[in-house]
C-alpha positions as CSV (number, residue, x, y, z in Angstrom):
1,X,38.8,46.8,-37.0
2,X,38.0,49.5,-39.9
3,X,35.2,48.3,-42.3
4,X,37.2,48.9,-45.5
5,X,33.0,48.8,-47.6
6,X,32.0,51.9,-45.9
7,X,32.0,55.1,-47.5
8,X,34.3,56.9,-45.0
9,X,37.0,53.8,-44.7
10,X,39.1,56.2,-46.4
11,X,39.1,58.8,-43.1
12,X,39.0,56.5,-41.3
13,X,42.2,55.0,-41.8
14,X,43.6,58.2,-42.1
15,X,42.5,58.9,-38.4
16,X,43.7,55.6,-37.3
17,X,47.1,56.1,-38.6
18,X,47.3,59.4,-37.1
19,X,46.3,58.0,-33.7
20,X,48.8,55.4,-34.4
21,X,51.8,58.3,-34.7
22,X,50.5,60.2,-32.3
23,X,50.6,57.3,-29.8
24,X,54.2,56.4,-31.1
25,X,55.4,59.7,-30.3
26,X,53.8,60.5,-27.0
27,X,54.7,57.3,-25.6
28,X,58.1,57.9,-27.2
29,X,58.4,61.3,-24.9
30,X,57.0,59.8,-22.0
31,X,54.7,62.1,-22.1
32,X,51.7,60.1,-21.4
33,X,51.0,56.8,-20.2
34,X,51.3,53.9,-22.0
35,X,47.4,53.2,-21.4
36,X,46.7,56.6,-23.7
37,X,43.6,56.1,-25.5
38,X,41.9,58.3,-28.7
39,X,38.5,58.0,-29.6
40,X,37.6,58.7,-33.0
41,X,33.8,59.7,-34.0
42,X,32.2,59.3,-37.4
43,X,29.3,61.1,-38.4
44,X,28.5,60.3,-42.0
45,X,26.9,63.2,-43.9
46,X,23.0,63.6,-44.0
47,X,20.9,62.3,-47.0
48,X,20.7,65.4,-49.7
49,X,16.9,66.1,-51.2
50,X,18.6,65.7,-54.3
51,X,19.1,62.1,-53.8
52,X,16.1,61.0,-51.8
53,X,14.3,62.8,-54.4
54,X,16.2,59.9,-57.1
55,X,15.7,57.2,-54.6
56,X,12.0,58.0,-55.1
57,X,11.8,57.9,-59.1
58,X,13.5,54.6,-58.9
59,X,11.2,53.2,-56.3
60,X,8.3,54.6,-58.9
61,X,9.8,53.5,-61.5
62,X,10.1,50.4,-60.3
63,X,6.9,49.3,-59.0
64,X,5.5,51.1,-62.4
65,X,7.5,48.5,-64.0
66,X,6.7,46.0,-62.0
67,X,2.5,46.4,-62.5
68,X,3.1,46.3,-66.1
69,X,4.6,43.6,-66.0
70,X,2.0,41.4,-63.5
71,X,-1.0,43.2,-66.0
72,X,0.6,41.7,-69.1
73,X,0.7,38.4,-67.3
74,X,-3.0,38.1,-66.1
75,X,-3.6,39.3,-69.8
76,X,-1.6,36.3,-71.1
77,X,-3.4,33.9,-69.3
78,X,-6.8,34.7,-70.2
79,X,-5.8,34.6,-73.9
C-alpha cells in the first residue's frame, strides 16, 4: 500500500509500477519464478540548514507572539 500524503508517493509509484512490468515480463519469459520478489528502499532527503534555520524563526516567532499576547492579558485584568 503506497501512502499517496508522503512527499515521495510520486517515486514511489513510479518504482512500484516498474516492479510491476518488470515482474510481468520476467514471469512472461520464464525467467524467474513466479515467487520473484523486489524490494524497494526509500530514503527521504536530510533536513537542509536552510530550513531548520526557518523552522526556528517560526518557533520564535511564535512563542514571541504568544508572550505578548499572555502579558496583554494579565495587563487587562488588573485594569
Amino acid at each position: 500500500m503506497v501512502n499517496a500524503t508522503s512527499q515521495s508517493a510520486v517515486g514511489i509509484y513510479g518504482a512500484f509500477a516498474h516492479t510491476a512490468f518488470l515482474r510481468h515480463y520476467l514471469e512472461a519469459n520464464t525467467a524467474i519464478e513466479p515467487t520473484f520478489k523486489l524490494q524497494i528502499n526509500d530514503v527521504p532527503f536530510p533536513i537542509s540548514k536552510q530550513l531548520q534555520s526557518l523552522n526556528k524563526t517560526i518557533a520564535g516567532t511564535n512563542a514571541a507572539i504568544l508572550m505578548t499576547i499572555a502579558w496583554m492579558m494579565i495587563s487587562d485584568s488588573l485594569v
